[in-house]
C-alpha positions as CSV (number, residue, x, y, z in Angstrom):
1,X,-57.1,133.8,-4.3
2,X,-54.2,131.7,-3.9
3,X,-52.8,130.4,-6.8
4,X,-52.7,126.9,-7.2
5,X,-49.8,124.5,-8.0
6,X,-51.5,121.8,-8.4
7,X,-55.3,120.3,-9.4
8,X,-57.2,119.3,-6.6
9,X,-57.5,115.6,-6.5
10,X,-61.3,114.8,-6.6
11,X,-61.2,111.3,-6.2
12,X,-62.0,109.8,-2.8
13,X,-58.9,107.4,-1.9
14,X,-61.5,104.5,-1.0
15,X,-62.9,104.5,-4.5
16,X,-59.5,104.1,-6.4
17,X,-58.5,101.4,-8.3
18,X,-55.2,99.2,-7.0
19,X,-53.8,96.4,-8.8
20,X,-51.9,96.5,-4.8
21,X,-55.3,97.1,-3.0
22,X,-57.8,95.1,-4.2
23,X,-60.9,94.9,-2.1
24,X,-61.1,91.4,0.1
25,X,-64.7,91.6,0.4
26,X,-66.2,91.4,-3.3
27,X,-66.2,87.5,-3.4
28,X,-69.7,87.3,-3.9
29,X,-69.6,90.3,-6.9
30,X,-69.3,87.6,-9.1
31,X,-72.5,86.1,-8.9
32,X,-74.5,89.1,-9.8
33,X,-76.1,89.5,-12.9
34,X,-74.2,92.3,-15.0
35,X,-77.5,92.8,-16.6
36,X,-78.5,94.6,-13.6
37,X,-78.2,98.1,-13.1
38,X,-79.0,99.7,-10.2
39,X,-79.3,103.6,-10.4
40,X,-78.3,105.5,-13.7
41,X,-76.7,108.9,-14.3
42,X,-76.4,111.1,-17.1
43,X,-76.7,108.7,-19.0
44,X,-74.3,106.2,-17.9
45,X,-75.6,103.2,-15.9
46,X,-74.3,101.8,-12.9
47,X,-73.8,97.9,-12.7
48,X,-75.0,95.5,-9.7
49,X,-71.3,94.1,-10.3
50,X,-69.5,97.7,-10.0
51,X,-71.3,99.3,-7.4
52,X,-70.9,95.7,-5.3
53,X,-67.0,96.3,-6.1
54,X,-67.0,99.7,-5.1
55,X,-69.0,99.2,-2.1
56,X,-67.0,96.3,-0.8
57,X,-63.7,98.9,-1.5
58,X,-65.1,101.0,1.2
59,X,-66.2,98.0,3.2
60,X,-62.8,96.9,3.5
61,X,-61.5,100.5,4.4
62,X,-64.0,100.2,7.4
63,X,-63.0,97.0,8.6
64,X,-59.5,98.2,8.4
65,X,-60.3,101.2,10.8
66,X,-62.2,98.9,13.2
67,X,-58.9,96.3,12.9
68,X,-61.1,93.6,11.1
69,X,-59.0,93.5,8.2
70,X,-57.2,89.7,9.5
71,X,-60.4,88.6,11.0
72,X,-62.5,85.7,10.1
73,X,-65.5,85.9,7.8
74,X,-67.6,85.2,11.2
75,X,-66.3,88.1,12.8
76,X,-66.2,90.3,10.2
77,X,-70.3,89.1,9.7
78,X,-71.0,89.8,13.2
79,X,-69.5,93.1,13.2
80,X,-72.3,94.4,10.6
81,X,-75.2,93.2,12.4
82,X,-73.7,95.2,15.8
83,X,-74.8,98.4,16.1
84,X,-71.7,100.5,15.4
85,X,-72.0,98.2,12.0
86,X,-75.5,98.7,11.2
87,X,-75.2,102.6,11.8
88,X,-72.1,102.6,8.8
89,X,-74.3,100.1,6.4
90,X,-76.6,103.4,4.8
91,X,-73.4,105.2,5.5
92,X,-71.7,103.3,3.1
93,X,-74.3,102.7,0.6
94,X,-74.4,106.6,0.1
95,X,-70.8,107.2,0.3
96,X,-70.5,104.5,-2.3
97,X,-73.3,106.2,-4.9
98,X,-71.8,109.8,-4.0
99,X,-68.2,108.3,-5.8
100,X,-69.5,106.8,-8.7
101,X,-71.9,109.8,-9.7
102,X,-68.4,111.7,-9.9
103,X,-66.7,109.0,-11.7
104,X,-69.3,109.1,-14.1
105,X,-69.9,112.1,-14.4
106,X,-66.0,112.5,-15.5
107,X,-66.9,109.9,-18.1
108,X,-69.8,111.5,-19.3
109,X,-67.9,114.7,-20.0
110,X,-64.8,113.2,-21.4
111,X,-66.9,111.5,-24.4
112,X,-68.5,114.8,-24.9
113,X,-65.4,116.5,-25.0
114,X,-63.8,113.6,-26.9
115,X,-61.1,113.2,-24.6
116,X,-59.8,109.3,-24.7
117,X,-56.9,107.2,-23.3
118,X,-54.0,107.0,-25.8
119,X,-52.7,104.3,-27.0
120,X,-49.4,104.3,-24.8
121,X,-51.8,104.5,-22.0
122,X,-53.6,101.4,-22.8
123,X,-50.8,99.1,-23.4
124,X,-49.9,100.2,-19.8
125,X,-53.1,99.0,-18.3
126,X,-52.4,95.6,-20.9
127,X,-49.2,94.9,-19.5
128,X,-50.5,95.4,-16.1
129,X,-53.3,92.8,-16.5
130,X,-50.2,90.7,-18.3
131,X,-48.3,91.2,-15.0
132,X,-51.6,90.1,-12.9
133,X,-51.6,86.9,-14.9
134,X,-48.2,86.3,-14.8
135,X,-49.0,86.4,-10.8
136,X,-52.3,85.0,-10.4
137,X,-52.0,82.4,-13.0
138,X,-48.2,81.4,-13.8
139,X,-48.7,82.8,-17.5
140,X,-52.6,81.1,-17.5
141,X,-54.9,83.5,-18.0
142,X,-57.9,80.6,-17.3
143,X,-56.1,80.0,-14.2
144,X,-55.8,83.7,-13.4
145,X,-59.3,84.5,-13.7
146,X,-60.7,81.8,-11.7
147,X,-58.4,83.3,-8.9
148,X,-58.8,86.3,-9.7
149,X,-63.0,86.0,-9.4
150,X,-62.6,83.9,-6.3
151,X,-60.1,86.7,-4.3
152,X,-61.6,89.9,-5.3
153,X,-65.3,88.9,-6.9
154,X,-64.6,90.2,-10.3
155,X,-63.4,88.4,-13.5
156,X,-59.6,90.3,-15.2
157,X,-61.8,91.0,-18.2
158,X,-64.7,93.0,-15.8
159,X,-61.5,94.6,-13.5
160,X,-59.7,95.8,-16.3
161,X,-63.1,97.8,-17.4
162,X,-63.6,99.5,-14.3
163,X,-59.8,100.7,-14.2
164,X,-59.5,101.7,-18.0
165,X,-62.8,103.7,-16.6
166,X,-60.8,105.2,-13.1
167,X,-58.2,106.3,-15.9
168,X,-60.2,107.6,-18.2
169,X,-61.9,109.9,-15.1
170,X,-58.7,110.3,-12.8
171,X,-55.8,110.1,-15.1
172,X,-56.4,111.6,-18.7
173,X,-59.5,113.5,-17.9
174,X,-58.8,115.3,-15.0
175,X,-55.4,116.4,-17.1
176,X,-56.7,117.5,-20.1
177,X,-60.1,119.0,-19.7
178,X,-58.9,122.0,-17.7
179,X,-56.5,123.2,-20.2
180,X,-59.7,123.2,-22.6
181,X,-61.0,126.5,-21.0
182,X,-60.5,129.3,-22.4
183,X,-59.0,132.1,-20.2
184,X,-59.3,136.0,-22.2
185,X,-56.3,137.8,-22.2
186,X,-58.8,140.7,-19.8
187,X,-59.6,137.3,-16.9
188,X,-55.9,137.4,-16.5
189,X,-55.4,141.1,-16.5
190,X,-58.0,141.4,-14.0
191,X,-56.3,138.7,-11.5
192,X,-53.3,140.3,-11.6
193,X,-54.7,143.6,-11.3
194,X,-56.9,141.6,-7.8
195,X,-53.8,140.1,-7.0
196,X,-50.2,141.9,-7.7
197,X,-49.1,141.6,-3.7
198,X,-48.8,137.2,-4.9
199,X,-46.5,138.0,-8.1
200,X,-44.2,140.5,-5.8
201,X,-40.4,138.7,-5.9
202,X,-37.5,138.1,-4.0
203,X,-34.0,136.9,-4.2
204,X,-32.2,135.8,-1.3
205,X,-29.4,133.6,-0.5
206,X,-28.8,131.0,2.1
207,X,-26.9,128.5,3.4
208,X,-28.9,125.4,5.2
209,X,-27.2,124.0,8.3
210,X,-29.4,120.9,9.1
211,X,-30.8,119.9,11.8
212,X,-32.3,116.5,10.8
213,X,-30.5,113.4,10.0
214,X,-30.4,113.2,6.4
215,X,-30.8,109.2,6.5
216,X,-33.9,108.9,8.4
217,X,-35.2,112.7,8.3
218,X,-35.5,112.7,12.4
219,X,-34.1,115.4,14.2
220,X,-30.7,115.6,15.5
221,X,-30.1,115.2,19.6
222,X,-30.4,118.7,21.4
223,X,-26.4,118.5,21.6
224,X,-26.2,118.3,18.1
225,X,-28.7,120.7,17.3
226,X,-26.8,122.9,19.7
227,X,-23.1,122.5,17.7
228,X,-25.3,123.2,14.1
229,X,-26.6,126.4,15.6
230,X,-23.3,127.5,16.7
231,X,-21.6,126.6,13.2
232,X,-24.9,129.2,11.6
233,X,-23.8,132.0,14.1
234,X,-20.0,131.5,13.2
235,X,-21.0,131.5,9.2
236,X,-22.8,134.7,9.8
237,X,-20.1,136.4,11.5
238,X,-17.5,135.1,8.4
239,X,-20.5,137.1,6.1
240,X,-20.9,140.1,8.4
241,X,-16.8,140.2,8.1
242,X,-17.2,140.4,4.3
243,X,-16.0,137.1,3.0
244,X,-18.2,135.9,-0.2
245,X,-21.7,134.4,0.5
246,X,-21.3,132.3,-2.6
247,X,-18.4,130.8,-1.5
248,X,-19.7,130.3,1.8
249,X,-22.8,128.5,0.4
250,X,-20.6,126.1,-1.7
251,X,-18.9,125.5,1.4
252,X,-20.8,124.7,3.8
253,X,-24.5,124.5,2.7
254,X,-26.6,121.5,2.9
255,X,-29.4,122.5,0.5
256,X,-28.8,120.3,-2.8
257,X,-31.0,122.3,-4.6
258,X,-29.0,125.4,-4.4
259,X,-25.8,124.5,-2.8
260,X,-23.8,125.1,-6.1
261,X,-25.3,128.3,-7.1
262,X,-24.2,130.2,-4.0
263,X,-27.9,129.2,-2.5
264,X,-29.5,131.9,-4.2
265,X,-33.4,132.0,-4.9
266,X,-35.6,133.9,-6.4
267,X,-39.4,133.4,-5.3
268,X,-42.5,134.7,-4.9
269,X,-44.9,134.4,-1.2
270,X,-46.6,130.8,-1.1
271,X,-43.2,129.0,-2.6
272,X,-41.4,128.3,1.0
273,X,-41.9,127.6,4.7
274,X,-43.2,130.3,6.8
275,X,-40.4,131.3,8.2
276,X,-38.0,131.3,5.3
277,X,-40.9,133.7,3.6
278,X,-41.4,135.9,6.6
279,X,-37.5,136.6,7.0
280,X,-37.2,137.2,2.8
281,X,-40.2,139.5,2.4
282,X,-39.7,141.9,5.2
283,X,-35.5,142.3,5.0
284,X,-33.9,144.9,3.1
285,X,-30.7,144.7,1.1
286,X,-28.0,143.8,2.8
287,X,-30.0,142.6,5.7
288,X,-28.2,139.2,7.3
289,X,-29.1,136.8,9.8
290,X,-29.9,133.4,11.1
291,X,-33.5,131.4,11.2
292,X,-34.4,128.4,12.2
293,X,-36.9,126.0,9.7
294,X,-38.3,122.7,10.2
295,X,-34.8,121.8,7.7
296,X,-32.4,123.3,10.0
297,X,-30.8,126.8,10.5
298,X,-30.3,129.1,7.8
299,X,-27.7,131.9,7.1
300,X,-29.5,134.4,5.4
301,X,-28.7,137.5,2.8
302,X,-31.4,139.8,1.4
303,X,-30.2,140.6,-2.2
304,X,-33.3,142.6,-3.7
305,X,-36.9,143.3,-4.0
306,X,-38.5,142.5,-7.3
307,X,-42.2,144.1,-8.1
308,X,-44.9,142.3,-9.6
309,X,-44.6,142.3,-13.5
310,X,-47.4,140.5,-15.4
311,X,-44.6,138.1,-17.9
312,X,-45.1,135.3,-19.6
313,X,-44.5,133.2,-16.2
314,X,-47.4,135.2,-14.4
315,X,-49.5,134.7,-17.4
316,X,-49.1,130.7,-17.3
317,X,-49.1,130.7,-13.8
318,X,-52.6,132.7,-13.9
319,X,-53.9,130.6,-16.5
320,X,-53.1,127.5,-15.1
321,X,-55.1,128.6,-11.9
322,X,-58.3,130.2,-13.2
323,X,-58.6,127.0,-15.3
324,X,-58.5,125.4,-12.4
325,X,-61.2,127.2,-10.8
326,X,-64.0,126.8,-12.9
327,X,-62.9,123.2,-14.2
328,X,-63.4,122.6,-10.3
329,X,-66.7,124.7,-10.9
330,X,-67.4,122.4,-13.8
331,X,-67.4,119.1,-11.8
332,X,-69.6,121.5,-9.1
333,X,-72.2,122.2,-11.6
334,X,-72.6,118.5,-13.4
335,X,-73.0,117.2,-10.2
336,X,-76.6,120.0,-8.9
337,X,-77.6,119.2,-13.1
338,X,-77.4,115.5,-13.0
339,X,-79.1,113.6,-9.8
340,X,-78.6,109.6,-10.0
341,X,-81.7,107.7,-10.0
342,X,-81.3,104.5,-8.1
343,X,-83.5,101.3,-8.6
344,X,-84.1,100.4,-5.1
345,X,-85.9,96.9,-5.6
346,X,-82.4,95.8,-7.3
347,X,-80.5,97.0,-4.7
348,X,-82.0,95.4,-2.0
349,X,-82.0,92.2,-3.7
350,X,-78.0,91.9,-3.4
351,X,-76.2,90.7,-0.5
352,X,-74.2,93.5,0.3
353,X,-73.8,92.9,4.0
């Protein structure tokens, strides 16, 4: 098992609420009746009104992809009753449910688990819709919500629901219900134990030479790639010769993030490039030498070998992974549990093509 760094984001990026990225297509949410619900799912049902927003999210992302996004109405009409455009409409339909049962089903769990937005966190989404009337409406929130309606089919009032929902799910939820598990003292023993060869450490030190323009991040001409590599060869040779790596890192390093401190780090496999790792792991100390990184060239100086030791570090670091793991197990097992139940009459009665 690798460990993680990060939680896996869950949320498909055409479901996620933008006040930048508001769907084009939900003009004609507004006239359906909220009463409506068309499929329900642990629980929680699903709106005519949300599921039409939604929907016409990933509408938009497929016009975009078939450069329909500036089109007319007509043209954007005609390109859901070709062919290519009938084949997406189910396509879409089911895409659609498949993102709301997870958003739900987030919900769901947070209430259980009485997990809820603070305070700070509300006011944010406030001042947002504040900064959406100040835009829409010159300060009139009347005036904003009739614009509001008529550009993206939903009313501020309705738009702020669904994304206090998205933050409940996406934001808080996905935050705090992982550090809820419980991980025995034995689970973390037992993936070290599985896993000592990730916690093994190095230090090395090094000193960048770049090989990319640092104001656009492109690569340098061969030429100049050419006068960086010999600068890294003539770096190493001042090493080999015994003058101080430290100083030679302050010197002449380009690496910000370790320029001052001689360029040494101290890191275990999975926390650099490839070819940075592969150079650090199989030296011994003393070993020098040049290699060559998407970032540039780099002088390099083994300094030691440091076994895996299960510290307070490894410990979080463990934690922090397993609970990923089975929250992601978690989400897994709500969704086989809980199937949506969709109300088919309602759905074909709106005019979602």
């Amino acid at each position: 098992m690798k460990l993680k760094k990060v939680l896996p984001i869950l949320l498909s990026a055409t479901l996620m609420l933008s006040f930048s990225a508001c769907n084009k297509e939900g003009k004609s949410s507004g006239k359906v009746d909220l009463n409506q619900t068309v499929a329900t799912i642990a629980g929680e049902n699903i709106s005519a009104l949300e599921f039409k927003f939604y929907l016409d999210m990933d509408k938009e992302a497929t016009l975009n992809e078939a450069g329909l996004t500036d089109k007319s109405e007509g043209e954007k009409s005609k390109y859901w009753k070709s062919e290519e455009g009938l084949a997406k409409q189910q396509e879409l339909i089911d895409q659609t449910f498949k993102n709301i049962k997870e958003l739900k089903l987030l919900v769901a769990d947070a209430n259980k688990n009485n997990i809820k937005l603070e305070q700070t966190e509300l006011d944010n989404i406030n001042n947002a819709m504040e900064g959406i009337i100040q835009d829409k409406g010159e300060g009139d929130k009347a005036k904003a919500d009739e614009a509001f309606l008529n550009e993206f089919g939903v009313t501020l009032d309705q738009y702020q629901a669904l994304f206090t929902e998205y933050a409940l799910a996406y934001q808080k939820y996905v935050t705090v219900r992982p550090t809820q598990i419980e991980i025995s003292d034995s689970d973390i023993q037992k993936e070290f134990d599985n896993n000592k060869e990730q916690f093994n450490k190095v230090t090395v030190q090094h000193i960048l030479i770049g090989t990319t323009d640092q104001t656009t991040g492109e690569e340098l001409p061969e030429d100049k790639k050419a006068e960086k590599k010999t600068l890294a060869e003539d770096i190493l040779k001042k090493a080999q010769a015994g003058e101080d790596f430290t100083e030679l890192a302050k010197q002449y390093s380009e690496d910000p993030g370790s320029k001052d401190i001689g360029g040494e780090y101290t890191f275990s496999k999975g926390e650099r490039v490839e070819e940075f790792e592969d150079w650090s792991f199989n030296a011994k100390e003393g070993d020098m030498g040049i290699i060559q990184t998407y970032y540039g060239y780099h002088v390099m100086k083994f300094i030691k070998y440091l076994p895996a030791s299960l510290g307070d570090e490894e410990k979080a670091a463990i934690t922090e992974s397993l609970q990923g793991d089975r929250f992601m197990q978690l989400i897994d097992e709500m969704k086989t549990e809980n199937e949506i139940v969709k109300d088919q009459a309602v759905i074909e009665s709106l005019n979602l093509f």
